[in-house]
N, C-alpha and C positions, 0 to 999 in steps of 0.2 A: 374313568371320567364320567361324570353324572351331566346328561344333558338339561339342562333347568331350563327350557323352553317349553312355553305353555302351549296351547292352541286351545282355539273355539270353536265348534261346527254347528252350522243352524240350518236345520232342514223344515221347508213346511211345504206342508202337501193337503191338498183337498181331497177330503173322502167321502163316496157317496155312501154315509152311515148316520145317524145321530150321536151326539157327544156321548148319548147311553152305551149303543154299539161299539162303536171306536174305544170308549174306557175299557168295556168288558172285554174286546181281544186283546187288551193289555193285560187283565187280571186276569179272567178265568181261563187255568190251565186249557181245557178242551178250545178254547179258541185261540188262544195263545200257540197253540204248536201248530194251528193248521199255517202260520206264517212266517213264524221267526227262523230264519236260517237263510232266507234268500233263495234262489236258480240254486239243486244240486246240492241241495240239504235238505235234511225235512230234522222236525223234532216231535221225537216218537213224544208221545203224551204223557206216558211212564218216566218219561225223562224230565220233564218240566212241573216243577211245586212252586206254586206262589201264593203268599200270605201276605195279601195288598191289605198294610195297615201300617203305622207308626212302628220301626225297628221290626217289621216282620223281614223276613227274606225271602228268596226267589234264588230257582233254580233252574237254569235249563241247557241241555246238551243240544246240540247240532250233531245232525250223523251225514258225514258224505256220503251222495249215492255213488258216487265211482269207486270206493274203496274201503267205506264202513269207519273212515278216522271220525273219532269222535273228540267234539271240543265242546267242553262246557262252561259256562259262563253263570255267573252268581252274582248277589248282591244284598242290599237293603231296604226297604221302602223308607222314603225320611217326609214326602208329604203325601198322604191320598188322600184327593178332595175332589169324589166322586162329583159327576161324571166330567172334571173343570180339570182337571190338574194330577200328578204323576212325578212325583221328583224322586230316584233309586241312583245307589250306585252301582257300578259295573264293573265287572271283574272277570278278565279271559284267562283262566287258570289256566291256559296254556304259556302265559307270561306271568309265573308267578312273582316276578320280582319288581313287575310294575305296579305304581299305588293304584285303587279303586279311582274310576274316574268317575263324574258325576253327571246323570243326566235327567233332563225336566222334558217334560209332555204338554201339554197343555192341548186342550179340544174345545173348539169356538165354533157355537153353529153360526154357520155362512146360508143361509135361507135350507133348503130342504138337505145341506151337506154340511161337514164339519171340518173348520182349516184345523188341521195339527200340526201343531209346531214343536221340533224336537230339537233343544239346545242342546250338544255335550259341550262338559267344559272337561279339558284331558290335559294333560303331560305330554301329548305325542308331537311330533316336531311333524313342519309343513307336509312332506312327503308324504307319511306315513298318514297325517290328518287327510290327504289327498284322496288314499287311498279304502280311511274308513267311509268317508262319503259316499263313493264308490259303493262297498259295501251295506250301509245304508239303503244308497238306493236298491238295491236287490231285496232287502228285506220289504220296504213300504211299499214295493211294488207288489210283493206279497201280499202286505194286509191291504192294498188298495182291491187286489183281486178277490179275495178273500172276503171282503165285505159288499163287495158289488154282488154276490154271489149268495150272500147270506140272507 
């Protein structure tokens, strides 16, 4: 049985960076891995290739520190319109029989900071959407640290 329930998750978060900053820890690998993974993953840099451009792709693994499982996640660029906008899909090859879900970025200077705002639009039914936000938030608390710090 195929669940055909959709869901939406809209997270926005204010970062003390400029739209310049905030876009570049999204594209350039070396900043890209000092975040993505959240508390209790890191992503070694060797792991993560990203070609921010129209049909480029992106790659990056997660590595647990408690036990070295590794999960990687891929996808596509379908808009980059530096330093404004960010729309890729996503894909946790650890669920390979789930479709590419799709998410958009967008970075608004809000006076010396920028709100980001991260729409996915997904297949995952409430619970599970529950729980990527969840998730989520452990990552952008990442690049919130991450760019206060840069």
């Amino acid at each position: 049985m195929t669940d055909s329930s959709t869901g939406e998750l809209t997270i926005t978060r204010l970062l003390d960076a400029t739209p310049e900053q905030a876009f570049a820890a999204w594209t350039e690998a070396e900043r890209f891995s000092q975040w993505w993974g959240g508390p209790g993953f890191t992503a070694p840099v060797a792991d993560v290739a990203l070609d921010p451009k129209v049909g480029g792709e992106w790659k990056a693994t997660i590595v647990a520190d408690e036990d070295g499982s590794r999960y990687p996640f891929q996808g596509n660029y379908e808009v980059v319109d530096a330093p404004r906008k960010l729309v890729f899909t996503l894909l946790d090859n650890n669920h390979p029989d789930a479709p590419p879900e799709s998410m958009a970025v967008t970075f608004t200077p809000a006076g010396e900071k920028t709100e980001m705002v991260v729409h996915q639009d997904s297949n995952l039914d409430a619970e599970t959407l529950e729980k990527a936000k969840e998730g989520w938030g452990g990552f952008f608390d990442g690049l919130a640290n991450y760019l206060a710090k840069a």
